[in-house]
N, C-alpha and C positions, 0 to 999 in steps of 0.2 A: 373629446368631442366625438359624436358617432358619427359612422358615415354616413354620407350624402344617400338620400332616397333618388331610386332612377325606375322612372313610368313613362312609356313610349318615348324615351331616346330624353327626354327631359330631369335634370341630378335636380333635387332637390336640398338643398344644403342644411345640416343639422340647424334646428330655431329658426326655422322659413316656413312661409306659404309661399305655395304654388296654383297658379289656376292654369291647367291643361286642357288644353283640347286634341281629345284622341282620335284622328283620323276614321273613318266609318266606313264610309262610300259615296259616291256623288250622286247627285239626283237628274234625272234627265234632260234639266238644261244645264248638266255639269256643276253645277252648285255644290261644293265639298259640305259634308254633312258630318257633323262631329259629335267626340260622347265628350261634355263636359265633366271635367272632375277637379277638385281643393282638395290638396293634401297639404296635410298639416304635419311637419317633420319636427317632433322634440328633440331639444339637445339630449333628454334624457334615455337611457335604453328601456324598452316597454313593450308592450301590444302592438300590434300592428292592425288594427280595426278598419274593415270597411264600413258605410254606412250605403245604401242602395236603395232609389223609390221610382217609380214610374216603370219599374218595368213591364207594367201595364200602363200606356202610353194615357189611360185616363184616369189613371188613381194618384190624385194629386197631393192629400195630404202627408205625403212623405216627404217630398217635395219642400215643403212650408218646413216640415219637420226638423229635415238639415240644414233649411237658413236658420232656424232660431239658434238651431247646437252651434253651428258654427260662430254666429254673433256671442255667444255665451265661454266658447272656448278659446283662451286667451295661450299662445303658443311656447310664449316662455314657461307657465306652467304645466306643460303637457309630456308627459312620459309614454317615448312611442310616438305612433304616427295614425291620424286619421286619414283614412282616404276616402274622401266623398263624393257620390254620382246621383245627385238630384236627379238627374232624367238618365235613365241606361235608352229604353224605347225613345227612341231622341222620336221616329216618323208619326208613331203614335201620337204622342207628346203632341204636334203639330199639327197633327190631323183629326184630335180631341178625340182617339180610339183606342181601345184596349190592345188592337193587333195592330203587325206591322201592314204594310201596303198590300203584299199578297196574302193575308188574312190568316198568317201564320202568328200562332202564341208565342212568343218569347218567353215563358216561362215552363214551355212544352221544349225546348231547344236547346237545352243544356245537357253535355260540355260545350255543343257546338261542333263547327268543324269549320277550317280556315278555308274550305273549297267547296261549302254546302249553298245551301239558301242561304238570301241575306238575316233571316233570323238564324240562321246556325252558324254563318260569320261573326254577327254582333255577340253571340252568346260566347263564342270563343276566341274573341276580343277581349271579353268582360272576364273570362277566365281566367287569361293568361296577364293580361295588362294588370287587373285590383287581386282577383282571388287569389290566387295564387303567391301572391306577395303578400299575405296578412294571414295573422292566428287566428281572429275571430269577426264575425260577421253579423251586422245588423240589418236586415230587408224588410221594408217599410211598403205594405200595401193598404187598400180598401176591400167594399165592397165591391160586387162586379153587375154588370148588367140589370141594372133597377134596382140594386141591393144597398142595403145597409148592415153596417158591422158595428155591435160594442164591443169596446176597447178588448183587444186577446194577443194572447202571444201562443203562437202553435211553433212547437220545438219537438225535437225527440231527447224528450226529459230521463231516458235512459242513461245518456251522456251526463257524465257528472257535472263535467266543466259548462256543458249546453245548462243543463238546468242551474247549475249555480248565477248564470248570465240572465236564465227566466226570469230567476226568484228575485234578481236584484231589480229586473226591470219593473216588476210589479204591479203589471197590469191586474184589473180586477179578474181577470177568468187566464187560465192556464192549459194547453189541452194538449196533451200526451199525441203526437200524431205524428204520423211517419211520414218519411220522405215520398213524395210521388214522382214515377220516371220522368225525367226532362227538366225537373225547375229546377232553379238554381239551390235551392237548399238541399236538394238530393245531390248536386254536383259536389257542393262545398262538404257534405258530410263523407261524402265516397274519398274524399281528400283529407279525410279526417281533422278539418276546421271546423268550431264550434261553431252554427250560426241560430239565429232564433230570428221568426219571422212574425212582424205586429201587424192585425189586422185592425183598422177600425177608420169607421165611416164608410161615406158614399163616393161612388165616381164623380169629376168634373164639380167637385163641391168643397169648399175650406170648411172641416169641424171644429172650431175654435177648442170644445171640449176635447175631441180625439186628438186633437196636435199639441193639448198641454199636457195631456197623460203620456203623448209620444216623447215629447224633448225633455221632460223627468226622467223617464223609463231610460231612455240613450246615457243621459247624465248620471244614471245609477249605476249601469253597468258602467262606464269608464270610471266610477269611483271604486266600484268594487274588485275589478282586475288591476288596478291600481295605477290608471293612466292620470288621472287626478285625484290631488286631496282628498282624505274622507269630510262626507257632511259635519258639520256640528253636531248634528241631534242623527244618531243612526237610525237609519229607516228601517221596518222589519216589514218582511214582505207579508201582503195580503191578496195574492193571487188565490183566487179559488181552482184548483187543479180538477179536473174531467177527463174522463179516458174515451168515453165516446159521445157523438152528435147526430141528430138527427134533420132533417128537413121533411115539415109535414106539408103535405103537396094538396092540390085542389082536386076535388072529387069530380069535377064539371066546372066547364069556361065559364067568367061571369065577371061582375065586377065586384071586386073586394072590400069588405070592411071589416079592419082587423082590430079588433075586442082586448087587445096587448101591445104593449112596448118593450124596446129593449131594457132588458134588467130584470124582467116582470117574470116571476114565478110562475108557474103552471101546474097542475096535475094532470097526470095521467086521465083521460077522458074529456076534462077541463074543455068547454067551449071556447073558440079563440078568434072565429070570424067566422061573416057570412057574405056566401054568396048572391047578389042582385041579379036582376036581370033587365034588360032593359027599361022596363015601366018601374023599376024599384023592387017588384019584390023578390021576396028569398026565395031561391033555387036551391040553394043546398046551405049545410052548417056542417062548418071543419071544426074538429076536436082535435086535441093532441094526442096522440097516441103514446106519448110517452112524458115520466114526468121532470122536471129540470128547471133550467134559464132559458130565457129570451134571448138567444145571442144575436140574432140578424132575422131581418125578413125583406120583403118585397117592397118597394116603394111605386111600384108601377101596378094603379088600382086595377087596369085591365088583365085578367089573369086566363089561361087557358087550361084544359082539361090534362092534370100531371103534373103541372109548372109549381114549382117551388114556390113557398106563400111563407112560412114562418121555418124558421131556425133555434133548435132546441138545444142544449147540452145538458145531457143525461146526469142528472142530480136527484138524492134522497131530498123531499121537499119537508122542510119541517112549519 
């Protein structure tokens, strides 16, 4: 029997679930505010997996993501241990907002620090309580601020072990991208823990489609590091791999109509929307300046002069 799993003073005993609540901070009617998390302790020795979403307190489809895994993973069969944090950004979460109360990013706040801001507290909570105790790492985001995401997984595909977790998750697009100071994927790689991080969909919205690509992709990777059974029929990956991206931005304020969707090919020059203006007509016509995929754009028609409008990933277009 392996030993018992211990997260904020709570054993977890080999072939158990646990549902913890890890102390946070209180709010100022004193109201203890906590980071929930389900760990799932296998009798068998294995992985040690986090699963993480909401760390933008409005990107909910991660959220949905690790209830399905969880209803799907049955613990007798599990080698290793899941540790799951549906909401990390608990104020967010509650306040339907990407940031914490003081308008700080949680995902700019990473490793944190135990006598910082309360986002550098909760960061280095999450550090020490999940990361820190696991080999590899799954973080489950959206789009941000009027945005939409198709389905991607951004790793640093350099790492063997990271890309072999990419390729097993399988999302349709793949893209080679480095860690950025503060978030937690740059925390987790300076710790040299595999982690890969899923984009897709919109804030404050359930993508039925992004949340069945999402709890496949989870369930691939724990079949592939071998925390569960392999599938029946083996899956071969079909991630389309990209090294860099673009965002073509608006030439002048207006309101938008965009001439493409996510998935949808482009050329280089390629018309892709137009600007209105308030009686209707065109102000200006945005072209791509480069040619690839559709990976994200704007869902908010009102658009300002420079503001991000469509989302490219640099691809040979055949």
């Amino acid at each position: 029997m392996r030993d018992p799993f211990v997260i904020s003073g709570v054993t977890v005993k080999a072939g158990s679930i646990a549902r913890v609540e890890i102390p946070v901070a209180r709010l100022v009617t004193q109201t203890q505010v906590s980071l929930p998390v389900t760990v799932l302790h296998g009798r068998k020795d294995g992985p040690r997996l986090w699963l993480s979403a909401a760390i933008h307190g409005d990107e909910l489809n991660g959220t949905e993501i690790i209830r399905r895994v969880l209803k799907r993973v049955r613990v007798e069969n599990l080698k290793g241990t899941i540790v799951a944090a549906p909401v990390v950004n608990v104020f967010g979460f509650i306040d339907q907002s990407r940031y914490l109360p003081d308008r700080r990013d949680l995902n700019r706040s990473f490793p944190g620090s135990a006598r910082g801001s309360l986002a550098a507290r909760l960061a280095h909570l999450f550090i020490t309580e999940v990361v820190e105790q696991c080999t590899h790492g799954i973080d489950l985001h959206t789009g941000s601020n009027n945005r939409t995401n198709m389905p991607q997984i951004r790793a640093d595909l350099k790492d063997p072990e990271t890309r072999r977790c990419a390729q097993a998750f399988s999302a349709p697009l793949m893209i080679r991208s480095k860690s950025i100071k503060g978030t937690l994927r740059g925390a987790a790689c300076k710790r040299g823990i595999p982690i890969i991080l899923y984009e897709a969909g919109e804030p404050l919205r359930f993508d039925p489609p992004s949340i069945r690509v999402g709890v496949a992709g989870v369930i691939r990777v724990m079949q592939e590091i071998k925390m569960l059974g392999s599938p029946k029929k083996q899956h071969e990956c079909r991630s389309l791999e990209v090294t860099s991206t673009k965002w073509i931005r608006a030439s002048r304020s207006g309101i938008v109509h965009l001439d493409v969707g996510l998935q949808d090919r482009v050329q280089k020059g390629q018309h892709i929307a137009d600007m209105h203006d308030t009686f209707g007509d065109v102000v200006a016509r945005i072209k791509s300046t480069v040619s690839g995929i559709v990976i994200g754009h704007t869902t908010n028609p009102l658009v300002n002069r420079g503001e991000a409008v469509v989302h490219v990933a640099e691809t040979p277009v055949t």
